[in-house]
N, C-alpha and C positions, 0 to 999 in steps of 0.2 A: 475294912474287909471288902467293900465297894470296889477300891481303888485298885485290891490284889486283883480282885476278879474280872473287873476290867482288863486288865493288863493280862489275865488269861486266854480273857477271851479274842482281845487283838493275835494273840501267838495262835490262837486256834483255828483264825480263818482258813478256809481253801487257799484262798489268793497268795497266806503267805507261805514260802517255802524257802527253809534255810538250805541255800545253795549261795556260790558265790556269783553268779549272774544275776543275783537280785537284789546285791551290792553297789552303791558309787565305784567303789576304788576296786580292782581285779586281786582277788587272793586275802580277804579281808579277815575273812575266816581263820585262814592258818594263820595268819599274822595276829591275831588273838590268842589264836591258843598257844601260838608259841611265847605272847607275852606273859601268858598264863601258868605255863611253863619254864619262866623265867624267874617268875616269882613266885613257884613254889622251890627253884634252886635255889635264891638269893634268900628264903626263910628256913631252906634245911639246912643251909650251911653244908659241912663236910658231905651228910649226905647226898645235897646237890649235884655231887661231884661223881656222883656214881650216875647218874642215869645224863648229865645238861655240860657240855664243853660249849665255854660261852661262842657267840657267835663268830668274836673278829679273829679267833683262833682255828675255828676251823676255816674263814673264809680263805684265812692262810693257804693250810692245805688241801684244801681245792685250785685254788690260784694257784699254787706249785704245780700241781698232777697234773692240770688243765682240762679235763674228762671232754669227750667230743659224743657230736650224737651216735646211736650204732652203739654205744660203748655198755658194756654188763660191768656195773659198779658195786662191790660189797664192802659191810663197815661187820667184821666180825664180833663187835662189841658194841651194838647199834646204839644202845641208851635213848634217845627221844627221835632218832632219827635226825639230827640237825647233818650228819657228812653228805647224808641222800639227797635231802631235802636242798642243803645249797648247791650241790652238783645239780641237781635238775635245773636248779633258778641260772646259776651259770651257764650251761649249754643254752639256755634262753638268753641269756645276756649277748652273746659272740652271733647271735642269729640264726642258730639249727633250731632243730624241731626237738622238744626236751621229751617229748613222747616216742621219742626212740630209745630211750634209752629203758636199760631194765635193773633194777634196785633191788640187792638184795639186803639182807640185814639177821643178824641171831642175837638173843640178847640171853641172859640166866634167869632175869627177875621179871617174872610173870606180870607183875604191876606194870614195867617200863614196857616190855612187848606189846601190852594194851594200851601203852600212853601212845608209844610209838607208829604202831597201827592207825589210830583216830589221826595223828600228827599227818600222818601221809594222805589219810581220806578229806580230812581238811584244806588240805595243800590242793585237792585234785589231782592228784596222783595216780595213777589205775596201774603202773605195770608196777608193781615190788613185791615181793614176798618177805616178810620177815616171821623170823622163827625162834621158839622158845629152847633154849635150853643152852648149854654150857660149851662154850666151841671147845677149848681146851681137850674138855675128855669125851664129848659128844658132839660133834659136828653134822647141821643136821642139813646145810644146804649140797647137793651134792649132784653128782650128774652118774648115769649110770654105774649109781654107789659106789662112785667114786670122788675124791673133793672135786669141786668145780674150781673153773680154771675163771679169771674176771681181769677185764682191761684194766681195770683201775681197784686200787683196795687202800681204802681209807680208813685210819680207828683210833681212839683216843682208849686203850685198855686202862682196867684198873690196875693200879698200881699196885706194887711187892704184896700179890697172892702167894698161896699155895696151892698144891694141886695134887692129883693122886694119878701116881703112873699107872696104877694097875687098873684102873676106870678108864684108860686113854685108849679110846677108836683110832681105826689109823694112825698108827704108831709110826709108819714112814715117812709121816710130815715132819718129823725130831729128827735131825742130824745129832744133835746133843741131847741129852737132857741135863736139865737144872734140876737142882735139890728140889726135894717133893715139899719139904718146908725150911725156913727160913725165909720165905717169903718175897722169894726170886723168881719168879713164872713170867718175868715179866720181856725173854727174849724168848721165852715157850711163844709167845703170842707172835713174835717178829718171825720167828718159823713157820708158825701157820701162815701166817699172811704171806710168806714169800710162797709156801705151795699153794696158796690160793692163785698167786699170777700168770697171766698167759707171758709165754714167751718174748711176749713184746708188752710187757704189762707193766705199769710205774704205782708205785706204793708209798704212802706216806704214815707214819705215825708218830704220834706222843709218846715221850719216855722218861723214864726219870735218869737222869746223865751219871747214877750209878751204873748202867748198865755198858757205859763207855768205856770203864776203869778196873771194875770189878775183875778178881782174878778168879783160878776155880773152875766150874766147866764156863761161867761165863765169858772167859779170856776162850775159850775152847771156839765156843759160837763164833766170837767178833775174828777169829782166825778163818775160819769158816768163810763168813759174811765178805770179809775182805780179797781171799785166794780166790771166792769166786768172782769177785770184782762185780757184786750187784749191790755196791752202796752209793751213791749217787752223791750225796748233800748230809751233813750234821750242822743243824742251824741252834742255837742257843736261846730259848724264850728268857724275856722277861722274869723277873719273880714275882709269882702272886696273882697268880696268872688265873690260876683255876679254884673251885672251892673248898676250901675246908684243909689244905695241903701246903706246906711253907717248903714239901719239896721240890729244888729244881729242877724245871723238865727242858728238855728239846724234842726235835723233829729229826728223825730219820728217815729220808729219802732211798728209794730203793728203785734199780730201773735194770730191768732184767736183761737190755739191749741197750748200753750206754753206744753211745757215737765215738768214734775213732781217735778222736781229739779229748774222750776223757778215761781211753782204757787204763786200769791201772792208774787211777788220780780222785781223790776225796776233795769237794771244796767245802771247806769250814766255814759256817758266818755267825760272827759270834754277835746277836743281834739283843745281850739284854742289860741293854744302858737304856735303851730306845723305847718309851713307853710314857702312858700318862700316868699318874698315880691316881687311887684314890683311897679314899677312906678303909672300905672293906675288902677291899679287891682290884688290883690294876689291869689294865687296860693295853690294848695294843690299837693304836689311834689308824687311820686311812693311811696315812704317810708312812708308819713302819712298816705296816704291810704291804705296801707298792715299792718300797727300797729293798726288802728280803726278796719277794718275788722279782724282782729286776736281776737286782744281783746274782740270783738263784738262775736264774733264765738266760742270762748276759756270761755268766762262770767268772764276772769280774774278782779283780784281785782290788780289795781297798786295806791302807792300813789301818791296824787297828780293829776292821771290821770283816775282814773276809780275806780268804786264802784256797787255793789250791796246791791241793802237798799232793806229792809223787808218794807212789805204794814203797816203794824203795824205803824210804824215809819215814813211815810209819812203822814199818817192818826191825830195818835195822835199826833206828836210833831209839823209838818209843816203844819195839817189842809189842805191839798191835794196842797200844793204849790208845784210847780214843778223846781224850780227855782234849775239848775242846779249848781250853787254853795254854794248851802246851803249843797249840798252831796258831792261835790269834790272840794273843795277851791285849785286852783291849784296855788294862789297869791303866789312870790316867799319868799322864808325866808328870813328879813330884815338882811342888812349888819349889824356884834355887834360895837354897840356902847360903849365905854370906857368914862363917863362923866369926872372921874379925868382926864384925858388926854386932852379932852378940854376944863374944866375951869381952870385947875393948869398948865397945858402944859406937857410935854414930850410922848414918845413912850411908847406905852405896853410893853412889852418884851415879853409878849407871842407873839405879833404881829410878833415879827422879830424871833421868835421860831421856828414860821409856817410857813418860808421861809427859814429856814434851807436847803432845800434842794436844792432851787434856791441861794442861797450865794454859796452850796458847787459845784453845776455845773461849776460853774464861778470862783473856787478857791479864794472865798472872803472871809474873816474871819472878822465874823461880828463885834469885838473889835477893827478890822483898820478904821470903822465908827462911833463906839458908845462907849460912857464911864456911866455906873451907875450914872445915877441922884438920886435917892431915891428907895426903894424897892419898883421892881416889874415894874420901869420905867426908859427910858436909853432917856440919851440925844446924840446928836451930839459931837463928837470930836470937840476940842475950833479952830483946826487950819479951822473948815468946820463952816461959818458964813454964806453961799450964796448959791444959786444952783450953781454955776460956781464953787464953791469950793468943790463939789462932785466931779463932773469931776476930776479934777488936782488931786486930793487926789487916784482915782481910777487909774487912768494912774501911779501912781509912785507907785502903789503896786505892788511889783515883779511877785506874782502869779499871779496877772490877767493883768500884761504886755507878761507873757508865755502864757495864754491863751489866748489874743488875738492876 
């Protein structure tokens, strides 16, 4: 009991005062509670996944959108605040002043509004406003009640909700609407965010890549999306990406003032080979995310991994399908198959051609293994009947007893 009140009594001085100026390391604070926040996603599981998009996925779309200072940022689906929070760390990163900028944020779950809140006063943060309640059918950030307009609009929504049209404020933010259930709301949310943008405003979100495919008013929207020609990028995550969800998501890019050189043209990158695994959860490593942001930023064409398709060509051949592997089949190219080889038996000899160069590392000569069965196929030497007879046979070859 001593030792608790001791330990009281040190937190109790004057002298000490929890700020981050009376820290070693700058931002120490938030960088705890965000690991605190960490691990209460990584112990709720599915839950987690409502309020915590892990870090290297949002840093993603921040690095896409590239937010500059001066800029008014909103994440319509705020959950812990991480899209705000690395936008600000970001404009610090490039060398502006991150206190230009102005943060806004709404969430539905009263708990996360107040995780969210602490998350930003921790950070040292002073300009954001975040706000409780439901954007879908109550939107509460607004500018002479009307939706505000924001340079940049970031948001990882929850996935296949539903919603209630007849509770929906502003109703002119819907070109379409999606079924009230079924559990489709989830390009309800890509509508708000694009009447959130200013004119020259770039938007990024998570989706689940039903929403590329799906027919229904959802094919209605993605005609919509496309005729106005403010889809910028469909990038392809990983699997496993995020908690509790084994379903596939991507990145839809949106940019209300594309450049001359991409009117009328989608670039696809289909980025989900590219990743670490782990146990509970994968991972998007430094490297994948500097190769999607390059690419993304560059409009490079790689095969396999990225494409820009003309609107023409979405339109007439795929009928406005979005479906990112109808443009970048990153499937890998089958092993060649030799059928005489396995209905007649023996080796290609091309086979053992294309290891010429692994036989000659090792000072093997591939005739100390194989003798011509028929043209164009080599069998095994008679004295090699077994796998144990590889062995022996390799050991008594002089040049690869020197080499080993």
């Amino acid at each position: 009991d001593q030792k608790w009140k001791d330990l009281l009594d040190h937190f109790n001085q004057p002298r000490f005062v929890l700020v981050n100026e009376n820290f070693e390391f700058p931002d120490l604070l938030g960088a705890a509670y965000e690991y605190l926040i960490k691990f209460f996603a990584d112990s709720a599981g599915k839950k987690g996944g409502e309020f915590y998009t892990p870090a290297e996925v949002v840093r993603l779309l921040v690095q896409i959108t590239k937010p500059e200072a001066g800029n008014e940022i909103y994440d319509p689906t705020v959950g812990s605040g991480g899209f705000l929070i690395q936008s600000h760390q970001y404009v610090e990163e490039q060398g502006q002043d991150p206190n230009d900028l102005a943060l806004y944020g709404q969430d539905s779950n009263g708990t996360v509004w107040s995780i969210c809140n602490m998350n930003m006063i921790l950070h040292n943060i002073t300009r954001f406003t975040i706000e409780n309640g439901d954007t879908l059918e109550d939107p509460q950030i607004l500018e002479n009640g009307q939706i505000r307009k924001f340079d940049r609009v970031l948001a990882n929504p929850p996935f296949s909700q539903n919603y209630s049209r007849a509770n929906v404020k502003f109703p002119s933010r819907f070109r379409e609407w999606c079924p009230e259930t079924g559990k489709k709301a989830d390009l309800m949310f890509v509508q708000h965010m694009l009447a959130s943008l200013k004119p020259r405003g770039h938007m990024a979100t998570i989706m689940p890549h039903g929403v590329l495919f799906r027919g229904g008013k959802e094919k209605l929207i993605r005609e919509i999306f496309i005729n106005d020609d403010v889809i910028e990028a469909i990038i392809s995550l990983p699997p496993g990406l995020f908690y509790g969800t084994g379903i596939p998501a991507c990145v839809i890019v949106a940019n209300k003032s594309k450049p001359e050189t991409l009117k009328n043209k989608i670039l696809f990158i289909n980025a989900d080979r590219e990743y670490a695994e782990g146990k509970a959860q994968n991972k998007l490593r430094p490297e994948d995310i500097e190769k999607i942001s390059f690419v993304f930023a560059h409009k490079l064409e790689i095969p396999k991994y990225s494409r820009l398709v003309d609107k023409k060509e979405i339109v007439d051949v795929h009928e406005y399908n979005l479906n990112i592997r109808r443009y970048v089949d990153n499937t890998p190219d089958p092993e060649p198959e030799d059928v005489q080889a396995h209905l007649i038996g023996g080796i290609p000899e091309a086979e053992v051609d294309a290891r010429a160069s692994d036989f000659a590392r090792f000072g093997i000569k591939p005739d100390s293994l194989f003798k011509r069965s028929r043209p164009g196929y080599l069998a095994f030497l008679s004295a090699i009947e077994s796998k144990p007879a590889i062995k022996v046979t390799l050991e008594a070859d002089p040049a690869l007893g020197q080499t080993l």
